[in-house]
KEZABA-428925 format. One record per residue (C-alpha): residue number from 1; residue in three letters; y, z, x. Coordinates in steps of 0.25 Angstrom, whole numbers, plus 5000, padded with zeros to 4 digits. Each point is the difference from the previous one (the first is absolute). Layout:
residues N
(pt NUM,"ala",(Y,Z,X))
...
//
This chain:
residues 341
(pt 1,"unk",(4989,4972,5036))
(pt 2,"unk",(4990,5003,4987))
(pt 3,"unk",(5006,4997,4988))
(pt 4,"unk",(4997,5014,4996))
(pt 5,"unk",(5009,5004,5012))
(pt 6,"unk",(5010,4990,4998))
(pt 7,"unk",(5002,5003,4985))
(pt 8,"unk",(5000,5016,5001))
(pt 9,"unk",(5009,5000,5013))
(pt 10,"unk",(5010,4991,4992))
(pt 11,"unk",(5001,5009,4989))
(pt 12,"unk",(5004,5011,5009))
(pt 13,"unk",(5010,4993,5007))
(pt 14,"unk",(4993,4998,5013))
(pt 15,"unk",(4999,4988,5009))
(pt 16,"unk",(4990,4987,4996))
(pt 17,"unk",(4996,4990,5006))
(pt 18,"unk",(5005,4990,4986))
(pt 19,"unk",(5002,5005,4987))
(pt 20,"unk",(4986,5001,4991))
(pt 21,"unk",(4999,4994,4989))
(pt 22,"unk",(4993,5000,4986))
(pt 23,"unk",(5003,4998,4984))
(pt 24,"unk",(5003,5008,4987))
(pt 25,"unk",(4990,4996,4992))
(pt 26,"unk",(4992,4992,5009))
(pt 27,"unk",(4987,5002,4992))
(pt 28,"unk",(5003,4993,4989))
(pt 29,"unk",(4999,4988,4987))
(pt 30,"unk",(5003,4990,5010))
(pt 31,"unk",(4988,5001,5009))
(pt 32,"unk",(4988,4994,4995))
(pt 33,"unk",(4993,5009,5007))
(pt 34,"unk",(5005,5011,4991))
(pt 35,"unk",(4999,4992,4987))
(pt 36,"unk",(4985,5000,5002))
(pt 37,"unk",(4999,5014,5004))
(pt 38,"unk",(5008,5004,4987))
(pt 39,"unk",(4991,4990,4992))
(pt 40,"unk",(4994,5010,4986))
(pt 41,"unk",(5007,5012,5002))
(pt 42,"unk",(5014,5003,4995))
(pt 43,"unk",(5010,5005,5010))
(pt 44,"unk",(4999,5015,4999))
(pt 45,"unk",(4985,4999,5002))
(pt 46,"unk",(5003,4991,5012))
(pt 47,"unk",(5009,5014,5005))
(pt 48,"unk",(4989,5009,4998))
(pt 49,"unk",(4988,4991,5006))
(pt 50,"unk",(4997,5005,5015))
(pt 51,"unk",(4994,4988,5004))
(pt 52,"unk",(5009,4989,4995))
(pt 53,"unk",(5012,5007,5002))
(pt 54,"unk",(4995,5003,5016))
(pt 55,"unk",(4996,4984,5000))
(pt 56,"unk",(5015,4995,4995))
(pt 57,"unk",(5006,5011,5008))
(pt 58,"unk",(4995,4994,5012))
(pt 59,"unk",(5002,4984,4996))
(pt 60,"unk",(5012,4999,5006))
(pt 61,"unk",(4997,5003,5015))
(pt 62,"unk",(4992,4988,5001))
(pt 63,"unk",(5005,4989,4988))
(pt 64,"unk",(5016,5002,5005))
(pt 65,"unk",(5000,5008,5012))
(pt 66,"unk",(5007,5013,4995))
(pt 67,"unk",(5000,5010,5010))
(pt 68,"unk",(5000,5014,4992))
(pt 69,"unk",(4990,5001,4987))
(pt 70,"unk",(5008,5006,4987))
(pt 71,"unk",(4989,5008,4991))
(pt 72,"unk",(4998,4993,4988))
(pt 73,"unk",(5006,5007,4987))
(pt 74,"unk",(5011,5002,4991))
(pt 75,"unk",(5011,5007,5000))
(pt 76,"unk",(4995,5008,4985))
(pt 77,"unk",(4987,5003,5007))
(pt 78,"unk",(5001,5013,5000))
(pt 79,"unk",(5008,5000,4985))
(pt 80,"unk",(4989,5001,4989))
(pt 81,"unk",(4994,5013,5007))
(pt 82,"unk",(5014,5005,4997))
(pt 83,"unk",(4997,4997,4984))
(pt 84,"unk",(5006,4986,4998))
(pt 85,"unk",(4992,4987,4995))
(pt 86,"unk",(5003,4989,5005))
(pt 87,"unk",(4997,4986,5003))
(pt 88,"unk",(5004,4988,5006))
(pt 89,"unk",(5005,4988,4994))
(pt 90,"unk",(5002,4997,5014))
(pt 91,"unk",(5009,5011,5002))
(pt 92,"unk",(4998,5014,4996))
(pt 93,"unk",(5001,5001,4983))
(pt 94,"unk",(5000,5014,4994))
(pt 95,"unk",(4994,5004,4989))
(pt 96,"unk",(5008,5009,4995))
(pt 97,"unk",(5014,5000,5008))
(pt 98,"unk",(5006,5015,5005))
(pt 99,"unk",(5012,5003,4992))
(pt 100,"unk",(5000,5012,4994))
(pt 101,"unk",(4999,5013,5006))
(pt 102,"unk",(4988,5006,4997))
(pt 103,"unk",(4993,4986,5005))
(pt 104,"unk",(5006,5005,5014))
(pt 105,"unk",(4997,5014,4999))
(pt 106,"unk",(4985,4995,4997))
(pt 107,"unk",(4997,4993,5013))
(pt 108,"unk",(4991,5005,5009))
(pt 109,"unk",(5003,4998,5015))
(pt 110,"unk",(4985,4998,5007))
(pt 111,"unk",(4995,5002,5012))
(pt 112,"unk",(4998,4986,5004))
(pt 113,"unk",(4987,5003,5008))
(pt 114,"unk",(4995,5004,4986))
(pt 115,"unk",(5006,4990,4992))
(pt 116,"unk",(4999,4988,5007))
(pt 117,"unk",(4987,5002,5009))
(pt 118,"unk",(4997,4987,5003))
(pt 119,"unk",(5013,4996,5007))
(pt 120,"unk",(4998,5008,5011))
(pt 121,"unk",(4986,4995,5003))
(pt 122,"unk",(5007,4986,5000))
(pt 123,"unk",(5008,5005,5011))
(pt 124,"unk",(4989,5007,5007))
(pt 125,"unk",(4991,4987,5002))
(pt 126,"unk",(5012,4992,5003))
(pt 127,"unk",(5004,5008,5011))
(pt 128,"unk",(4985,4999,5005))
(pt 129,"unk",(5001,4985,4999))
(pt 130,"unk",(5014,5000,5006))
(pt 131,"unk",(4997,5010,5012))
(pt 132,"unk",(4994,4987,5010))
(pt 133,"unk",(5009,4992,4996))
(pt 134,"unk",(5012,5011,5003))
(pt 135,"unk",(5009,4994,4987))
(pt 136,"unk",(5008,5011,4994))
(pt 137,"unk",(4995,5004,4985))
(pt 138,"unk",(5014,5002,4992))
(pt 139,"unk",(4998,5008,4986))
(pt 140,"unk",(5012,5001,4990))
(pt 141,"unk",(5005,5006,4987))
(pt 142,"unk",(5010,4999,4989))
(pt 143,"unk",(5012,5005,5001))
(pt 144,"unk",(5006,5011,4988))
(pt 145,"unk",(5010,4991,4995))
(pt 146,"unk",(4992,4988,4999))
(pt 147,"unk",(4989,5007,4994))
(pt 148,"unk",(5008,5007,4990))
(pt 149,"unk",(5006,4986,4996))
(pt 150,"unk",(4987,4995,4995))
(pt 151,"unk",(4995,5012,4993))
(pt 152,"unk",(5014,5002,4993))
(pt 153,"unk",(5003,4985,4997))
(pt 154,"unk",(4985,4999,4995))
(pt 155,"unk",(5000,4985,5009))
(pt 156,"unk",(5009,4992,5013))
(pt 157,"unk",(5013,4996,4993))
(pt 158,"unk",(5011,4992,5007))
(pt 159,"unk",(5011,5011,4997))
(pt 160,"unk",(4991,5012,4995))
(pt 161,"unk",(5009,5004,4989))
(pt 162,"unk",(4993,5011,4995))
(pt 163,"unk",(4997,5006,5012))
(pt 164,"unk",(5014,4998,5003))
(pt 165,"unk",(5006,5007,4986))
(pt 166,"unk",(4990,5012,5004))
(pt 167,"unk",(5007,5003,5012))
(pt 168,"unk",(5013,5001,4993))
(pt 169,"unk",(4995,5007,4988))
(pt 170,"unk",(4990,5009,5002))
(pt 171,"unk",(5001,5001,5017))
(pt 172,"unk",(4994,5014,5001))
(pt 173,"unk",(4985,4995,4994))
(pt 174,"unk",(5001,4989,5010))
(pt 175,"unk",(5002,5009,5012))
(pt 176,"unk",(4988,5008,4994))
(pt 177,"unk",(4992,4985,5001))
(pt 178,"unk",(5005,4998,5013))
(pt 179,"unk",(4994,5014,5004))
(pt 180,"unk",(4988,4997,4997))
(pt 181,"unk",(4999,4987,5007))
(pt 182,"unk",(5006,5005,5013))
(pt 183,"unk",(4988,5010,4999))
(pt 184,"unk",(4989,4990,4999))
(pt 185,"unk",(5005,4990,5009))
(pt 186,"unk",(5002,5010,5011))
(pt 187,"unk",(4986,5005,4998))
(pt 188,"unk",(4992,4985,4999))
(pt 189,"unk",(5008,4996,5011))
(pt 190,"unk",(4996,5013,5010))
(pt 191,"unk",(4986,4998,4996))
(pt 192,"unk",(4999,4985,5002))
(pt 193,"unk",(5005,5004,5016))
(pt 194,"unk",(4990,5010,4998))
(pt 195,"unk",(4990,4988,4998))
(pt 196,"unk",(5004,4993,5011))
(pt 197,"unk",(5012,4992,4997))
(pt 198,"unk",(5009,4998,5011))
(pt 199,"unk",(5013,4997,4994))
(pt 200,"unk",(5003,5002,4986))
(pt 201,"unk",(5012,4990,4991))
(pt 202,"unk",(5006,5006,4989))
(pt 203,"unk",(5005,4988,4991))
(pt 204,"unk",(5012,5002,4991))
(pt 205,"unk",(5001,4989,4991))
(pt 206,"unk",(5011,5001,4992))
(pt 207,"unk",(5008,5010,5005))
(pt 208,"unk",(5007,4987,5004))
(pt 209,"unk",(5007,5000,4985))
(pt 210,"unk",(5009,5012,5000))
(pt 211,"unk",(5012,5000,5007))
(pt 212,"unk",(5005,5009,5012))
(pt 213,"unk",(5004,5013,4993))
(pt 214,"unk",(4986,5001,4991))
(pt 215,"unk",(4992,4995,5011))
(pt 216,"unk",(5004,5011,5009))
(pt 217,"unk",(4997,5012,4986))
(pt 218,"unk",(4986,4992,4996))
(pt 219,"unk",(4994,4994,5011))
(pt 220,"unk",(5006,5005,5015))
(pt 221,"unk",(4996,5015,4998))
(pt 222,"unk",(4985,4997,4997))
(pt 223,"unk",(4999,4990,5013))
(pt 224,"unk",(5005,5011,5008))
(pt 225,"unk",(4990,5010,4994))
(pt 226,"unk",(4989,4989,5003))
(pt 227,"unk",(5004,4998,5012))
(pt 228,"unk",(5003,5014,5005))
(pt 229,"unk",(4987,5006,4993))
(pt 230,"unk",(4992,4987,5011))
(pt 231,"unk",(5008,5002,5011))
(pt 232,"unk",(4992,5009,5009))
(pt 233,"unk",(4986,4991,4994))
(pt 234,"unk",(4996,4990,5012))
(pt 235,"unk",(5002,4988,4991))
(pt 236,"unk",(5013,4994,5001))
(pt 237,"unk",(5007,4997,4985))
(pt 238,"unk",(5006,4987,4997))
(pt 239,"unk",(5009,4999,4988))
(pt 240,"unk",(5003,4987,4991))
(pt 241,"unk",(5013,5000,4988))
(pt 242,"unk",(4997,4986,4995))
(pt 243,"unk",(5016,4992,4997))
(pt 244,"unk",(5005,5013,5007))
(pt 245,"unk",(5014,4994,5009))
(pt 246,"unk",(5008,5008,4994))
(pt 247,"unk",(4994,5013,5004))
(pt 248,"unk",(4993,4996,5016))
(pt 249,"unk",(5009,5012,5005))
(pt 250,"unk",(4995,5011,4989))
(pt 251,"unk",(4985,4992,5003))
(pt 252,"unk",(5002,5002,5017))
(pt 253,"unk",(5004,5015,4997))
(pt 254,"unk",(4988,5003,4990))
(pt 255,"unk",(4991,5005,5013))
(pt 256,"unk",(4991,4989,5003))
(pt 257,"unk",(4994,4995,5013))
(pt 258,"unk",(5000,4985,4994))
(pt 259,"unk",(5010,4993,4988))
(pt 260,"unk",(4995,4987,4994))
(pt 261,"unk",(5009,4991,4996))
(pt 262,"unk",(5002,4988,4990))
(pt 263,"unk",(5007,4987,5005))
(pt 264,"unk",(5012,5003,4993))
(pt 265,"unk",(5006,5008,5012))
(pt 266,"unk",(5003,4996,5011))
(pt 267,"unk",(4990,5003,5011))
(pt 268,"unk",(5009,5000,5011))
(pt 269,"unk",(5011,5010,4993))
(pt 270,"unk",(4990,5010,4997))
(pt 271,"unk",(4994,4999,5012))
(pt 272,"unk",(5014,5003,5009))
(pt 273,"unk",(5004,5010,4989))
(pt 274,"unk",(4987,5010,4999))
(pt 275,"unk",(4990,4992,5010))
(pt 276,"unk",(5001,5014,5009))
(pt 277,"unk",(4995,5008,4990))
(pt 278,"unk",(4990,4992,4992))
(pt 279,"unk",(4991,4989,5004))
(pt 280,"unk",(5001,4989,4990))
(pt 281,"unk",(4989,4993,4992))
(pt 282,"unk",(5003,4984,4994))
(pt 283,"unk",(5005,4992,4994))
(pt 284,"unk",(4996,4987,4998))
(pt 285,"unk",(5003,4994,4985))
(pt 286,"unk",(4984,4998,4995))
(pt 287,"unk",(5004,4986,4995))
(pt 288,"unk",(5005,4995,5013))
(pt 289,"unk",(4984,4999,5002))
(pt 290,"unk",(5000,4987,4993))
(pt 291,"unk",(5008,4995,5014))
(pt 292,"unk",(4995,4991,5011))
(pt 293,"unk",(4992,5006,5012))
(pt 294,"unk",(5012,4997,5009))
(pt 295,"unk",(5010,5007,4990))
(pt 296,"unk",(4993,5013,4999))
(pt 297,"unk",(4998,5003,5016))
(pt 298,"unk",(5015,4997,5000))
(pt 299,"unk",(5004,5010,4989))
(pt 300,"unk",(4991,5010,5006))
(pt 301,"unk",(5006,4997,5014))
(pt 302,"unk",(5014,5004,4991))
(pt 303,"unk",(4995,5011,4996))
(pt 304,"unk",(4994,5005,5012))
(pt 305,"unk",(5014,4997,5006))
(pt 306,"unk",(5006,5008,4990))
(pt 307,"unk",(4992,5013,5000))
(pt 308,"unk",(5002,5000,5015))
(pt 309,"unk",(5011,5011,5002))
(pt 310,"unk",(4989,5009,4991))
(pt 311,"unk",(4991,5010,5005))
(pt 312,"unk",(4990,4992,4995))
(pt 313,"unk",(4997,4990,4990))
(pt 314,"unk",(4987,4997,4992))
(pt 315,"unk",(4999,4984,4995))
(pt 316,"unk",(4996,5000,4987))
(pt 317,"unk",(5007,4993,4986))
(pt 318,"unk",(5010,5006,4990))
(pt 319,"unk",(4990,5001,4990))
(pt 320,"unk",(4986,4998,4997))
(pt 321,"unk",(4993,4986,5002))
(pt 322,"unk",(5001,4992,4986))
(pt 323,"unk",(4988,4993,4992))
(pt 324,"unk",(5005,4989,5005))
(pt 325,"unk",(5002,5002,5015))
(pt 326,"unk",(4994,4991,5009))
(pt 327,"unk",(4988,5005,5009))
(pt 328,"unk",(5005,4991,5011))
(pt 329,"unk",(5014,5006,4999))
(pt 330,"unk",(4995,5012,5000))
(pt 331,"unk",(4991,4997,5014))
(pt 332,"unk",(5012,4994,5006))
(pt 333,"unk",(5008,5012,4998))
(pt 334,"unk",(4989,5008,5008))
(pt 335,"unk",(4999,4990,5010))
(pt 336,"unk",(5016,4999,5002))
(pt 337,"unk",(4999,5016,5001))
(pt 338,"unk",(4990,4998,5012))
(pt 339,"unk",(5010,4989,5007))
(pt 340,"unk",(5010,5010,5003))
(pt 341,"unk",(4990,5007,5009))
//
């Protein structure tokens, strides 16, 4: 079996020979490869240079052995087209965070093939590359509630107060944000298939922070619209809430073909509680890299053993690779992958 077979099938639920295997942010600081590649140009000059970001795209398939390429990007991509500035100090900065109402009123929602030109020719030359090699060419976006974090809380933030006191104030104006955002992610990720991805991740980062009763008012409804809105596109979607335990069931019932996980679930209980309906992506703590050869084949082993009574389960981390992840635990968690076969 391809890997390209492998992985789509495993999305859908269907029968596999093992389960594929590949990294969130697998093209990344802790490459060399990518360093050099990244050397003179700032990062959102990296996003919207074809050629490099094709080269870095690809770097994992043959430095680690990752078995499905991720287009490189960012989740805000698509965001200064919307009338933002922004910039990245690593992670997204606004200039001008969105508090008031007129702010929300005054963004646009672009058509990405306008705004962001340059990230569906990444995708077109990367499945060209990809297309002897039959990997699978994942694309992804950001989800509202994330997105809406950063614009509104101006920067990341470990409880993200202000965006937190907005809710709870001025809730209206957010659902008008929200709105917006469900719009644009909707439409980049439908015209990302449209360039050839073949299986679409919609990262919620921080939907993780509110508790069950908010999660399911300001994040649950636009996962389902996302998802519903994709559902007849022949890519299949795979949806991430990072540090979301306490909300797997309202995540399994969001519409998804694939839910990625972090490693403070349990892999096994999610797997016997909603593995009939969802096939399962994870979930690996990125840290546990830093661990001997012979300890990562035998917590993916675990892991493989865990996801078992899924429809299917994806090997991949809880969260992206760190600067400081080793490229030989990296490889080793490819190779453990392959032992399974």
């Amino acid at each position: 079996m391809n890997p390209r077979e492998r992985f789509l099938r495993t999305c859908r639920g269907e029968e596999v020979d093992r389960p594929p295997v590949w990294l969130m942010r697998q093209a990344g600081r802790y490459l060399p490869e990518y360093r050099e590649v990244r050397k003179g140009v700032t990062f959102l000059e990296m996003c919207a240079d074809v050629g490099r970001a094709v080269t870095v795209s690809l770097q994992p398939i043959d430095l680690v052995g990752a078995e499905a390429v991720i287009l490189f990007q960012d989740i805000f991509t698509p965001i200064p087209a919307m009338g933002v500035d922004l910039d990245f100090a690593p992670g997204p900065v606004i200039a001008d965070p969105i508090r008031e109402a007129d702010q929300i009123e005054a963004l646009r929602v672009p058509d990405p093939r306008e705004a962001v030109p340059f990230v569906f020719e990444i995708i077109g030359q990367l499945r060209e590359s990809l297309v002897s090699r039959e990997i699978p060419l994942l694309g992804f976006g950001g989800a509202p509630f994330t997105l809406a974090a950063y614009l509104i809380q101006g920067s990341g933030s470990k409880d993200f107060s202000i965006l937190k006191s907005m809710l709870q104030k001025r809730p209206d104006e957010v659902e008008v944000l929200l709105e917006k955002l469900t719009a644009l992610t909707i439409d980049y990720l439908k015209a990302q298939i449209e360039a050839g991805a073949e299986a679409v991740q919609l990262f919620d980062t921080w939907a993780g922070l509110l508790d069950p009763a908010a999660y399911e008012r300001w994040v649950q409804p636009y996962h389902e619209r996302i998802a519903a809105a994709l559902k007849d596109e022949p890519a299949p979607m795979i949806l991430y809430v990072q540090n979301g335990s306490h909300v797997v069931d309202r995540i399994a019932a969001a519409g998804a073909d694939v839910i990625s996980l972090d490693w403070r679930v349990r892999l096994g209980d999610v797997a016997k509680a909603h593995g009939d309906q969802v096939s399962l992506q994870g979930n690996l703590d990125p840290c546990w890299l830093h661990a001997p050869r012979e300890r990562i084949f035998e917590m993916v082993r675990e892991m493989a053993e865990a996801a078992a009574p899924a429809r299917g389960h994806v090997l991949n981390l809880g969260h992206g690779c760190l600067p400081d992840t080793p490229v030989e635990g990296v490889k080793a968690f490819t190779d453990a992958a392959r032992a399974l076969g």
